[in-house]
N, C-alpha and C positions, 0 to 999 in steps of 0.2 A: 337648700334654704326654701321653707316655705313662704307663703302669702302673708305678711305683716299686716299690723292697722294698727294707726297710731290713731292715739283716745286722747281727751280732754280729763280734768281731774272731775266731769262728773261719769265717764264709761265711754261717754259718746266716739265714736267713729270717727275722727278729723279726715285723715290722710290713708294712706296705702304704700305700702314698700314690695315692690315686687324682683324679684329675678330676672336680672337683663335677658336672659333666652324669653322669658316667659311678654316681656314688656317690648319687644323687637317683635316676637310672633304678633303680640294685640295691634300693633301699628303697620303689620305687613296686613293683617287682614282688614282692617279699618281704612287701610290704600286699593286695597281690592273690592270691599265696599264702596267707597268714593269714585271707580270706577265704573261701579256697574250703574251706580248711582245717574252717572254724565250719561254711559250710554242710552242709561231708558230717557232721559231729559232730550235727548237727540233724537229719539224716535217717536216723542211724543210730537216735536217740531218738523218732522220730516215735512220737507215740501217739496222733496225729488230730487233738491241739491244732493249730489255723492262726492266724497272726498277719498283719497286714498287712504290708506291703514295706518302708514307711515304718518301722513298730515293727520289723520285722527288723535293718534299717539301722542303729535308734539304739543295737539292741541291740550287734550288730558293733563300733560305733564304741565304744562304754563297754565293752568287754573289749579292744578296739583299744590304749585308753589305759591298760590295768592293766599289760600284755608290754611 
């Protein structure tokens, strides 16, 4: 199955129908965007505080689930 698009009755573009593989891949990498995203956000604030990887991680994840 390919990439759909759903039109209005003058042509236009409304919507998109994608392929769950294909629509799971755009949201893993859109999660991995959002992550690089925090990190540069983190080092643009660096004030010398360091946290562990672990506590970086759960932090990520609990602002992960606010967006």
């Amino acid at each position: 199955m390919e990439t759909q698009f759903l039109t209005d009755e003058k042509g236009n573009r409304t919507a998109v129908v994608l392929p769950i593989k294909k629509y799971n891949k755009l949201i893993e990498k859109l999660e991995d965007l959002e992550d690089i995203r925090l990190y540069d956000e983190a080092k643009r604030e660096d004030d010398g505080y360091r946290i562990s990887i672990d506590e970086a991680f759960k932090i990520i994840e609990e602002k992960r689930k606010l967006v």
